[in-house]
C-alpha positions, 0 to 999 in steps of 0.5 A, spaced: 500 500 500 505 505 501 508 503 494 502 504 491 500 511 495 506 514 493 506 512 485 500 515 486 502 522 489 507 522 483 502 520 477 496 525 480 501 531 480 504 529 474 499 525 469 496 532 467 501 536 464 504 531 461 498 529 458 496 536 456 502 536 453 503 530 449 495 532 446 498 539 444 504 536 440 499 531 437 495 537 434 501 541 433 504 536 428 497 535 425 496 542 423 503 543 421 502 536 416 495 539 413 499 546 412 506 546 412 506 553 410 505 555 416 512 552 420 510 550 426 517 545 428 519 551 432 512 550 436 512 543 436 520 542 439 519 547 444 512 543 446 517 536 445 523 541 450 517 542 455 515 536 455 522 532 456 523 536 461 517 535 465 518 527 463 525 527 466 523 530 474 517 525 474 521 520 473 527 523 477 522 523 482 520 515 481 527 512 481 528 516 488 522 514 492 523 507 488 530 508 491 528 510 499 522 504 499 527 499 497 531 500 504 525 499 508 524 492 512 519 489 511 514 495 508 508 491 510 508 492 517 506 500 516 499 497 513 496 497 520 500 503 523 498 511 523 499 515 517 500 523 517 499 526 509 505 522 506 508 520 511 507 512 515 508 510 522 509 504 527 512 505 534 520 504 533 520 507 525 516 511 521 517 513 513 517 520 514 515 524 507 515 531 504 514 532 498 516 527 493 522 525 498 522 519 503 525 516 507 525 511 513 527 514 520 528 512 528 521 515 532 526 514 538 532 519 539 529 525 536 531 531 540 526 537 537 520 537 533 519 545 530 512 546 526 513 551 520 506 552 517 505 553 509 498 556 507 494 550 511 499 545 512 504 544 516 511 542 515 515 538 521 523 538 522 525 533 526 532 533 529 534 526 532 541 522 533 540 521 525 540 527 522 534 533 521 528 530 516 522 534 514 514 530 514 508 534 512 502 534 516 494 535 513 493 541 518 495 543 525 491 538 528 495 532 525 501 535 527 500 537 535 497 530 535 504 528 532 508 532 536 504 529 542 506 521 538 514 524 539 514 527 546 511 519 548 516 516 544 521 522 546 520 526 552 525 529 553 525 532 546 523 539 545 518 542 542 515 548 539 508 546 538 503 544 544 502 536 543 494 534 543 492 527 546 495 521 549 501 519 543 497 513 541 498 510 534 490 510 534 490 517 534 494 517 527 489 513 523 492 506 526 487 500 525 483 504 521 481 501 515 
């Protein structure tokens, strides 16, 4: 399942220009094939250009989730664990998504949780013995009950968000099918 949402993710953000684009280089070429007066090559490879380039970041994109996904142990397991906006979670690690980067990180050992919003959602930096990694949450109601998920699993961790609720996996979508 965590394969399929996040080849899903790149295929609902990129889908729609690249199919745009495809059908507008089809047309191009079809009306410069009914009037060649009108050479309209120019207009084709500027399509083709931007259409390349679009191709190139979602399959950049695609091979680097692929590439994360593969270094996780035993996937299946987040399946019945919590979940944030693109992130997933079990008691000891978690696959901590921000944009299209993931990776698999530690829940214990993180030192500081620091909330930044962004229009509606929030982004989530944590510092831990690992490094520093970035999960996005859907709101500010998802991020203050993760933060209460790190201070349970981290209590001495600093934070700059108010945590809400026990820390329970529960209260991150765990169980729920």
């Amino acid at each position: 399942m965590v394969k399929r949402f996040y080849s899903g993710l790149l295929a609902m953000y990129f889908s729609a220009p690249m199919t745009i684009l495809a059908f507008a280089e089809f047309a191009v070429a079809f009306l410069d094939n009914r009037n060649p007066d009108r050479n309209l090559k120019p207009l084709m490879l500027g399509i083709a250009a931007v259409l390349a380039a679009v191709m190139f970041f979602y399959y950049k994109n695609k091979l680097a989730i692929a590439r994360s996904l593969h270094h996780v142990q035993n996937i299946q397991e987040y399946d019945r664990g919590g979940a944030l906006d693109r992130s997933f979670i079990l008691e000891d690690r978690m696959i901590a998504g921000c944009g299209f980067h993931c990776e698999e990180q530690k829940t214990e050992g993180i030192q500081k949780l620091e909330a930044s919003e962004k229009g509606r959602k929030m982004i989530l930096e944590l510092t831990g013995k690992q490094g520093t990694f970035k999960v996005m949450t859907i709101d500010r109601d998802e991020a203050e009950r993760f933060a209460a998920f790190i201070k349970r699993k981290n209590p001495a961790c600093v934070l700059n968000i108010e945590p809400k609720g026990n820390g329970t996996l529960q209260e991150l979508g765990a169980g729920v099918h």
